[in-house]
VEXMARLO-878319 format. One record per residue (C-alpha): residue in three letters; residue number from 0; x, y, z. Coordinates in Angstrom, 2 decimals. Example, Ala and Ser with C-alpha at 12.3 -4.5 7.8 and 13.67 -1.06 7.14 Angstrom:
BEGIN
+------+-----+---------+---------+---------+
: type : seq :      px :      py :      pz :
+------+-----+---------+---------+---------+
:  ALA :   0 :   12.30 :   -4.50 :    7.80 :
:  SER :   1 :   13.67 :   -1.06 :    7.14 :
+------+-----+---------+---------+---------+
This chain:
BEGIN
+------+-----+---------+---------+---------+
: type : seq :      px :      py :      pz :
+------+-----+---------+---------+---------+
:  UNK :   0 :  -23.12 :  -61.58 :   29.66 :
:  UNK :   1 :  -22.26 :  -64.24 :   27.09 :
:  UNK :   2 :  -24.41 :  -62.51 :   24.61 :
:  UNK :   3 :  -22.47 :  -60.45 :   22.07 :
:  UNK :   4 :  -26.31 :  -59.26 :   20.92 :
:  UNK :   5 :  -29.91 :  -60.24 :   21.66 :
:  UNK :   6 :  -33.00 :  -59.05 :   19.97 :
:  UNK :   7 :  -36.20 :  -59.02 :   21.89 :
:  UNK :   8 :  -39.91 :  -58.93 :   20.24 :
:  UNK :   9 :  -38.52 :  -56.16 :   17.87 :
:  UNK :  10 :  -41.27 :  -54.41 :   15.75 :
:  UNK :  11 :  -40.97 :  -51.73 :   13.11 :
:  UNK :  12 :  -43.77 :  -50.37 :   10.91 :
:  UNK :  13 :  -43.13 :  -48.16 :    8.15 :
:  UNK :  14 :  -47.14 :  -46.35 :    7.26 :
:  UNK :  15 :  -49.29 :  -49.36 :    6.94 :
:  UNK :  16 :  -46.69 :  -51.91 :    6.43 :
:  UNK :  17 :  -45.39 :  -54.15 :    9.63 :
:  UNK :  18 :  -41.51 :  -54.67 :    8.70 :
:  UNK :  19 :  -40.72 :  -56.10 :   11.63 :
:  UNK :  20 :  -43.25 :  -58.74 :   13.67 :
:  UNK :  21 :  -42.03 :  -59.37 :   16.99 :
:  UNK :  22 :  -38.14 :  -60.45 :   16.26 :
:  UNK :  23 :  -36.47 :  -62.21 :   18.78 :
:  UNK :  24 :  -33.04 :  -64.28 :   18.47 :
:  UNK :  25 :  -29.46 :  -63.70 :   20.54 :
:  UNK :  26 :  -25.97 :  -64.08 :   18.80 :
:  UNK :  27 :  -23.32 :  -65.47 :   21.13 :
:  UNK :  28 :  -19.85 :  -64.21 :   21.57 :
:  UNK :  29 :  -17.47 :  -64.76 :   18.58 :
:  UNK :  30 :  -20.03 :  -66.32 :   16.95 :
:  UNK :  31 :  -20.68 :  -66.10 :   12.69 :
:  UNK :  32 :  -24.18 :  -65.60 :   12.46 :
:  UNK :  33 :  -26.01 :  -65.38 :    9.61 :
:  UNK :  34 :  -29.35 :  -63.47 :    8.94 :
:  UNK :  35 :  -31.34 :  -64.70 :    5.47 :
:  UNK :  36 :  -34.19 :  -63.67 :    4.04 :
:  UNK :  37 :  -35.45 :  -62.61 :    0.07 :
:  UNK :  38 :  -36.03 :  -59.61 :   -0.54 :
:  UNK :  39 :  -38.98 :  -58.18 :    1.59 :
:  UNK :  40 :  -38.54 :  -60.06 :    4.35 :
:  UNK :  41 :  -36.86 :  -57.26 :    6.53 :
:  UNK :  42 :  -33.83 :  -57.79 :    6.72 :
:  UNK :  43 :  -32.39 :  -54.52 :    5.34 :
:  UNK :  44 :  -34.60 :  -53.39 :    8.33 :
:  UNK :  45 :  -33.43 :  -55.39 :   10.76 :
:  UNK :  46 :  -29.98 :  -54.61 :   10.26 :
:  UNK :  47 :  -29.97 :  -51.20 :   10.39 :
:  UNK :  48 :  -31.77 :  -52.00 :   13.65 :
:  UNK :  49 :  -29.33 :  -53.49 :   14.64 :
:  UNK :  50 :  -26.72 :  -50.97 :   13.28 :
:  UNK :  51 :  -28.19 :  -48.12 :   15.74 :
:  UNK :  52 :  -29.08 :  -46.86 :   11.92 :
:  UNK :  53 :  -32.56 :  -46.96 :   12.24 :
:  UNK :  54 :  -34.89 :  -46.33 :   14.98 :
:  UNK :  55 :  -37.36 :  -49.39 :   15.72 :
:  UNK :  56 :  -40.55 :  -48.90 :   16.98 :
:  UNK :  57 :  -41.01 :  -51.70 :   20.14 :
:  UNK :  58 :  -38.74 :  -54.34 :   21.82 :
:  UNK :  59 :  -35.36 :  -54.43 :   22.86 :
:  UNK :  60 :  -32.03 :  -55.07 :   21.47 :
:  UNK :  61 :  -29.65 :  -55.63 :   23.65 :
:  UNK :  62 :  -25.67 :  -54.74 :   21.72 :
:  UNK :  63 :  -22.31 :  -56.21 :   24.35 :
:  UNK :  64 :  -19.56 :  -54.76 :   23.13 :
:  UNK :  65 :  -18.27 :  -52.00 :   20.03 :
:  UNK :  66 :  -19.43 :  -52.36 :   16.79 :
:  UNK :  67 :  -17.99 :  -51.52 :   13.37 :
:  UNK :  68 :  -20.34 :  -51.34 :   10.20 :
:  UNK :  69 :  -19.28 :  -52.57 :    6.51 :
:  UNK :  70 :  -20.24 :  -49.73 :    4.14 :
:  UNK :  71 :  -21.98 :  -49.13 :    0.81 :
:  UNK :  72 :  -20.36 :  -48.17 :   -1.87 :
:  UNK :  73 :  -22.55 :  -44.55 :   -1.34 :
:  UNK :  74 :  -20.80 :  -44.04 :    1.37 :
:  UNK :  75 :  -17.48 :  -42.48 :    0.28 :
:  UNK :  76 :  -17.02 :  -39.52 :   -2.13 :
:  UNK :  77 :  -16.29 :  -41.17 :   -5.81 :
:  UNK :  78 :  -13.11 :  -38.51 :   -5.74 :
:  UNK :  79 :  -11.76 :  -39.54 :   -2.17 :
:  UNK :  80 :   -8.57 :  -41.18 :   -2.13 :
:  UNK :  81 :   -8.28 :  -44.16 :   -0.23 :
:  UNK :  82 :   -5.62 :  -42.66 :    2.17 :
:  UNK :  83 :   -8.00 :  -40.07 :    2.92 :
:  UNK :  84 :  -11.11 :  -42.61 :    3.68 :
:  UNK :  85 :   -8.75 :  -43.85 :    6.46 :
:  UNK :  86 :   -7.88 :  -40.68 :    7.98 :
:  UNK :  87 :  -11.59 :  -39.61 :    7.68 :
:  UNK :  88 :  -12.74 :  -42.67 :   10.02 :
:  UNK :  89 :  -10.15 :  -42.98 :   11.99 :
:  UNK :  90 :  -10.55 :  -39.08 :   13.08 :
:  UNK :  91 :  -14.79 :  -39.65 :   13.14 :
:  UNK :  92 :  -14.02 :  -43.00 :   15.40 :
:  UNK :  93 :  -10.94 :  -41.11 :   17.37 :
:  UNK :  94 :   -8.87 :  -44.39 :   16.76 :
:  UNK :  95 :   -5.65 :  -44.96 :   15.20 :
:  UNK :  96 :   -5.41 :  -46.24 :   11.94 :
:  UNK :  97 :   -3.54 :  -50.04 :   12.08 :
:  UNK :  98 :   -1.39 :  -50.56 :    9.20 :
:  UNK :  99 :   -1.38 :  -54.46 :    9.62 :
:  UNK : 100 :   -4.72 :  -54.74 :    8.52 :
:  UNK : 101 :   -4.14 :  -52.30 :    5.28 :
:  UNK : 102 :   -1.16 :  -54.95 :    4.62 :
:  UNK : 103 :   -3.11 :  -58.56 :    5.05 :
:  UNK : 104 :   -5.85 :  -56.98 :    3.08 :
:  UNK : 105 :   -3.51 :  -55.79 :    0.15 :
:  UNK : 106 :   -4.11 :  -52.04 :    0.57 :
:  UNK : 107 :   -1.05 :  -50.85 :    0.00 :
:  UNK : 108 :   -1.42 :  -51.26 :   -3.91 :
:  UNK : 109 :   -4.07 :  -48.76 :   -4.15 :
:  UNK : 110 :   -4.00 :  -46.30 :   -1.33 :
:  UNK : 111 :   -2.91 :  -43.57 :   -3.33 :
:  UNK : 112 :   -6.07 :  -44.04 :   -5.33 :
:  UNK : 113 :   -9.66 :  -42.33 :   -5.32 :
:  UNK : 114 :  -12.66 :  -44.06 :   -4.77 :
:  UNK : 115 :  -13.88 :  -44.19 :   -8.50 :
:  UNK : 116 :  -10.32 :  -45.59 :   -9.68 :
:  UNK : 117 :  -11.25 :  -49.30 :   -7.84 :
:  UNK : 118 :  -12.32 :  -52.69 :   -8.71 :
:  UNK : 119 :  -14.98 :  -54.14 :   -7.05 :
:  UNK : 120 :  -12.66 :  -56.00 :   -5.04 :
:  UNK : 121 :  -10.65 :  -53.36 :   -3.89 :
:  UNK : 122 :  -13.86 :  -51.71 :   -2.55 :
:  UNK : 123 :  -14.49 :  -54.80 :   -0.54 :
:  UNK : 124 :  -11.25 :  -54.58 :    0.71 :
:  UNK : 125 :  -11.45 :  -51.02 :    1.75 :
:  UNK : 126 :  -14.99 :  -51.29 :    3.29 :
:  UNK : 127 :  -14.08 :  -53.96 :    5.61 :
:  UNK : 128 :  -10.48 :  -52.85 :    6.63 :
:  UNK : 129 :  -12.88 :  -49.65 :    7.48 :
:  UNK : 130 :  -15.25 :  -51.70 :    9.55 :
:  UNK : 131 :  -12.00 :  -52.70 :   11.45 :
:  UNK : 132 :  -11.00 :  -49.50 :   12.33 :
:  UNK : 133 :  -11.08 :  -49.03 :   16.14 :
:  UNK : 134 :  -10.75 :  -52.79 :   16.86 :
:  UNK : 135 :  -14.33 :  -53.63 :   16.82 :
:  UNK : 136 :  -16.02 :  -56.19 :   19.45 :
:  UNK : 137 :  -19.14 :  -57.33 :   16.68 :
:  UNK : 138 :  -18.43 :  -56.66 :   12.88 :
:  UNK : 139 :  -21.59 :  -56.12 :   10.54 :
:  UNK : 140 :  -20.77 :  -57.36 :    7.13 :
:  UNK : 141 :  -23.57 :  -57.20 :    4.49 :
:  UNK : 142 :  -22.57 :  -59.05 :    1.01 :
:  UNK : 143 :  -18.97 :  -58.69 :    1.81 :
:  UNK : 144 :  -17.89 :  -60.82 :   -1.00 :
:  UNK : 145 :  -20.21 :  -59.91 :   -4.15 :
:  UNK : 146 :  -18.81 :  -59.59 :   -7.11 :
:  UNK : 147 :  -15.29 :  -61.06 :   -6.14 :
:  UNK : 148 :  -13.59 :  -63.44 :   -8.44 :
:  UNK : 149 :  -12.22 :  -66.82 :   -6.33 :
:  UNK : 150 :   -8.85 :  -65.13 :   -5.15 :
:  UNK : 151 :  -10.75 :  -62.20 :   -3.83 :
:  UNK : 152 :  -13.91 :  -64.21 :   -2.40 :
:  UNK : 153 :  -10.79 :  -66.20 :   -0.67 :
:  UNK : 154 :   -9.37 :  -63.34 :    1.06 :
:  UNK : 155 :  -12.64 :  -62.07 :    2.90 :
:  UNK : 156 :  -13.08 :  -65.37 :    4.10 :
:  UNK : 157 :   -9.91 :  -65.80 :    5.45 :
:  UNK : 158 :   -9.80 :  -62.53 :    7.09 :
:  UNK : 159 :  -13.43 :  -63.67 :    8.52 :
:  UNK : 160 :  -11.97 :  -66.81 :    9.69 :
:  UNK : 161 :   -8.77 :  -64.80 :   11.25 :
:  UNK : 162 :  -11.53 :  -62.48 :   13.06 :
:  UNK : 163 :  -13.49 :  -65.24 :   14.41 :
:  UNK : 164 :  -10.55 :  -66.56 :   15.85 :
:  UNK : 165 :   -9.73 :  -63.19 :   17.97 :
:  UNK : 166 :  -13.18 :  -63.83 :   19.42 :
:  UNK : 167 :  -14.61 :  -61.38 :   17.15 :
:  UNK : 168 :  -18.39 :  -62.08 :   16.28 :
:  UNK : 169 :  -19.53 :  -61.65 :   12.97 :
:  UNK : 170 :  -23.08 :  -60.77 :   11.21 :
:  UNK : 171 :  -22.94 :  -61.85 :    8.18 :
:  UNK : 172 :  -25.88 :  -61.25 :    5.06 :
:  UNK : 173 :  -25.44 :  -62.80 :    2.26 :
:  UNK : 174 :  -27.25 :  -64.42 :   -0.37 :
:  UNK : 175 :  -24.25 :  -67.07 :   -0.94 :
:  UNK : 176 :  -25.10 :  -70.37 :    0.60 :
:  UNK : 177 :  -21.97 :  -71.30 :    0.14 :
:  UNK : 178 :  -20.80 :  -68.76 :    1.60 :
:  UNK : 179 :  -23.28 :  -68.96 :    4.57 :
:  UNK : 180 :  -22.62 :  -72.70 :    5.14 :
:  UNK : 181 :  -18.30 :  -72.41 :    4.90 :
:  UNK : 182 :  -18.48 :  -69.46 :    7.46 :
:  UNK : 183 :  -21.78 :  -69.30 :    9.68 :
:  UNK : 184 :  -22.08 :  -71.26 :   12.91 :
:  UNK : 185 :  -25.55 :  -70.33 :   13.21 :
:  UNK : 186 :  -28.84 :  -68.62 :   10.71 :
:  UNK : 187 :  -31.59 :  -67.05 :   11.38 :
:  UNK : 188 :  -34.07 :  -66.96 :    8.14 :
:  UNK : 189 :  -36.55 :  -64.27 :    8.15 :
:  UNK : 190 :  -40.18 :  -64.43 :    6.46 :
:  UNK : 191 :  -42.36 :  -61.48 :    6.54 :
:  UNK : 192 :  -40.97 :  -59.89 :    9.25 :
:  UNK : 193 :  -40.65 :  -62.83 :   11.03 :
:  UNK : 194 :  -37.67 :  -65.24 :   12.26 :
:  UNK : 195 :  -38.96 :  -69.01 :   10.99 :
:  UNK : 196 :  -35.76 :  -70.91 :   11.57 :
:  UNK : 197 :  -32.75 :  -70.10 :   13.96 :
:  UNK : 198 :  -30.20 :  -73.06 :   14.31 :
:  UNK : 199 :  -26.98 :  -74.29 :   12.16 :
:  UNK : 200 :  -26.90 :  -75.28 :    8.70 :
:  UNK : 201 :  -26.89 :  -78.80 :    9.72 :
:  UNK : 202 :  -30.02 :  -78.83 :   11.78 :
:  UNK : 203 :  -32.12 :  -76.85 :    8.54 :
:  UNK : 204 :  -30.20 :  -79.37 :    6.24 :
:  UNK : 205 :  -31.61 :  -82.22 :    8.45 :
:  UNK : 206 :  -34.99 :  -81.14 :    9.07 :
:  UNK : 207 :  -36.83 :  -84.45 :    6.93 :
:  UNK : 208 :  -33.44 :  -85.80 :    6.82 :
:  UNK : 209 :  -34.63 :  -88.96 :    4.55 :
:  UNK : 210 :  -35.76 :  -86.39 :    1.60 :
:  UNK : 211 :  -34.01 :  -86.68 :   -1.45 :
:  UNK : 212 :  -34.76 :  -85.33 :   -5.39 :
:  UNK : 213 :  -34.98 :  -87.99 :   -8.07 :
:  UNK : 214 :  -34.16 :  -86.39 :  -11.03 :
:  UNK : 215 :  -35.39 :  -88.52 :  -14.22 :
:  UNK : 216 :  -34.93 :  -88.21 :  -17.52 :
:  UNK : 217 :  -37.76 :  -90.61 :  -19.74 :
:  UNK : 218 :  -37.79 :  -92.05 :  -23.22 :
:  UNK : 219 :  -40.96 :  -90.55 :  -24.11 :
:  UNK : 220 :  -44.02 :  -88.66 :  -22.51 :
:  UNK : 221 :  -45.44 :  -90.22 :  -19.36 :
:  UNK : 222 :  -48.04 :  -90.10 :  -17.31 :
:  UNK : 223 :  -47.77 :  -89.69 :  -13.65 :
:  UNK : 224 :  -50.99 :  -88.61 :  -12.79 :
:  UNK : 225 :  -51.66 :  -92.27 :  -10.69 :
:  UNK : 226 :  -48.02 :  -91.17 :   -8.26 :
:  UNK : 227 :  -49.73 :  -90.18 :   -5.12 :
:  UNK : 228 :  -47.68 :  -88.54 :   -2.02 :
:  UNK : 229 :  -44.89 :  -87.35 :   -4.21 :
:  UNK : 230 :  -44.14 :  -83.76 :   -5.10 :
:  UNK : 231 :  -43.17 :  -83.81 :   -8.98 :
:  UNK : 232 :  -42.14 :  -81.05 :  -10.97 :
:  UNK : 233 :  -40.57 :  -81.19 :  -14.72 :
:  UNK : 234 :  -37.56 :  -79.25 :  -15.72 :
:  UNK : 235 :  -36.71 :  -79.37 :  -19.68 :
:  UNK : 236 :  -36.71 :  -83.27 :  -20.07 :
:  UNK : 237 :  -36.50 :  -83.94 :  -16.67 :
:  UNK : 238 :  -38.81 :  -84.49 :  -14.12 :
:  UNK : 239 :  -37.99 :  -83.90 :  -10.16 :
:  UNK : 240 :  -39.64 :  -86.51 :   -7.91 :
:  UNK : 241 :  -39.24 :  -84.82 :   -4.52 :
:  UNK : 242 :  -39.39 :  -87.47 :   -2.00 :
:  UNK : 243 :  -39.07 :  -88.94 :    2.25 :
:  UNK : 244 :  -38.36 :  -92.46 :    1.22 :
:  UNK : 245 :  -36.32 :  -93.24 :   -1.85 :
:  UNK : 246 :  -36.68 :  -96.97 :   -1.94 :
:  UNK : 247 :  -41.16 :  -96.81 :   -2.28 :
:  UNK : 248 :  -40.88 :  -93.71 :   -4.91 :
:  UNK : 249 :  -38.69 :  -95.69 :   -6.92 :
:  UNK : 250 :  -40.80 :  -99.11 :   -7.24 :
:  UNK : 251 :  -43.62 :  -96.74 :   -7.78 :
:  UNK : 252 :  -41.96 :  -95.34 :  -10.63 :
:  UNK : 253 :  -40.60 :  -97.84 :  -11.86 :
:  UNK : 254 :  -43.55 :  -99.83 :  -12.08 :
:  UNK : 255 :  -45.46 :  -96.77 :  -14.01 :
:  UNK : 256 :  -43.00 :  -97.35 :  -16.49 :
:  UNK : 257 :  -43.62 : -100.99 :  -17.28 :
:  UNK : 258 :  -47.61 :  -99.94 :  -17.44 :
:  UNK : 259 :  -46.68 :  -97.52 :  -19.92 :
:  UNK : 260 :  -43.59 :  -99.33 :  -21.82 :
:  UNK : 261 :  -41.66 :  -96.22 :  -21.10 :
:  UNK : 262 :  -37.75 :  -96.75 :  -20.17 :
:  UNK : 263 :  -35.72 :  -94.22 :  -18.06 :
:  UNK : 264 :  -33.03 :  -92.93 :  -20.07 :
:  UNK : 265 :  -30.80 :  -91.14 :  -17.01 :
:  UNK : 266 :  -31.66 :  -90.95 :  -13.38 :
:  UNK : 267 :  -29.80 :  -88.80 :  -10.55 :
:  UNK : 268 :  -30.41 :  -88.83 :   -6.63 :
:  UNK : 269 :  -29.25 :  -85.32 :   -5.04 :
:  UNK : 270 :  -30.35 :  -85.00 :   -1.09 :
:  UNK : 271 :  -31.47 :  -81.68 :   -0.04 :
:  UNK : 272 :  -28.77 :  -78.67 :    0.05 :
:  UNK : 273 :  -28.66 :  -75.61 :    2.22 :
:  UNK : 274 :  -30.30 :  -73.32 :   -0.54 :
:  UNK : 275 :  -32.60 :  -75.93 :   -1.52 :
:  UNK : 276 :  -34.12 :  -75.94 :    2.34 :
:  UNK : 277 :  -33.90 :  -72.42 :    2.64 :
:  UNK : 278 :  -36.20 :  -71.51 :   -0.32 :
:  UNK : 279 :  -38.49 :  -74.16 :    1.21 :
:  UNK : 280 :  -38.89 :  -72.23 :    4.30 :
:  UNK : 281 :  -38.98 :  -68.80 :    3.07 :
:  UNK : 282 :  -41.81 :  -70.52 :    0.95 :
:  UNK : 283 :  -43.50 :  -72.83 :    2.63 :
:  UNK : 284 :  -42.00 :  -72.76 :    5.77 :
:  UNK : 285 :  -40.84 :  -75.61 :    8.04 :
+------+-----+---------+---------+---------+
């Protein structure tokens, strides 16, 4: 099997309200893969699905190999030390505890610490060299880099990059497109319960290729009302002319200018970024 996980018509209902509509997508060995969605889409669900956290009601998912889970801060006693987290898992997963990742994650500093005496960063630290523990085949990692400064947001990534390259795959949520684009070879975007886009960055980044955002500021009030086939929305003093095909929008706007004697005072072009397309699908889909 080449298949580190695959996900078959999965469905999960909690009362009244479908989660979960028939999921289906497959993560490749030592793959990154992303899974995006705001909040409501189900993809807290989904993952704990995936997890073995929480029981699903239809479908299959098929899991290839050992998996090791990122925790919540709610996981660990606010009095534990941080030695003592270690020798907790490492007894509950019967593994041995490998000092090499406590080093290249900077452990050492604070392992004589409890739980409530950390930075944020230090908890990220500790909940993934935790997810390690046991040597893991596919690594769930939910947010693993919120509320890190640079150096720390640095340091996850690197140890991502480092675990990617042992063949390790890697399921990654986060709500960091940069993030998401730097690490991920693949996404899948979820929308009500649904998956509505599974590729790379570059195919959702390409899909209407040609569109572009004018961003325009004027020298006094216009009207625009006579722009037809152009999606405009105004910002403070500017106004965003979304657009396929840069060279027509701009003689049309131009030209509504000279009808109204109205000069452009600053004009930008930006073409369409990861976030930008993924809040277009989770809202108005592809």
């Amino acid at each position: 099997m080449d298949y580190a996980i695959k996900v078959s018509d999965l469905k999960k209902s909690y009362a009244l309200n479908n989660v979960l509509k028939g999921v289906s997508f497959s993560v490749d060995k030592g793959e990154v893969f992303a899974i995006l969605g705001v909040n409501g889409a189900g993809k807290t669900t989904l993952l704990e699905c995936l997890e073995g956290l929480r029981k699903y009601d239809s479908g299959k998912i098929g899991i290839n190999g050992k998996v090791g889970v990122q925790l919540q801060s709610s996981s660990i006693p606010h009095n534990m030390k941080v030695s003592e987290a270690f020798m907790l898992f490492a007894k509950w997963n019967h593994v041995k505890i490998d000092d090499n990742y406590i080093k290249k994650l900077g452990i050492n500093s604070f392992i004589k610490k409890q739980y409530s005496q950390l930075s944020i960063g230090q908890k990220r630290r500790l909940h993934l060299a935790l997810a390690l523990l046991g040597n893991p085949d596919i690594i769930f990692l939910d947010e693993p880099t919120a509320g890190l400064d640079v150096e720390g947001r640095e340091t996850i990534h690197k140890e991502i990059q480092n675990l990617k390259s042992q063949g390790k795959t890697i399921i990654l949520a986060s709500h960091d497109m940069s993030e998401v684009e730097k690490l991920c070879d693949r996404i899948a975007i979820l929308k009500e319960g649904k998956v509505v886009f599974c590729g790379t960055a570059i195919e959702l980044t390409k899909i209407n290729k040609n569109q572009c955002i004018l961003q325009i500021c004027f020298s006094k009030s216009i009207d625009l009302s006579d722009i037809n086939n152009i999606r405009i929305e105004k910002f403070n003093n500017y106004y965003n002319f979304e657009t396929t095909n840069l060279e027509d929008a701009l003689i049309e706007i131009i030209n509504t200018c000279r009808q109204q004697n109205v000069k452009i005072k600053d004009i930008q072009i930006k073409h369409i970024e990861l976030e930008q397309r993924f809040l277009e699908v989770v809202k108005e889909g592809l």
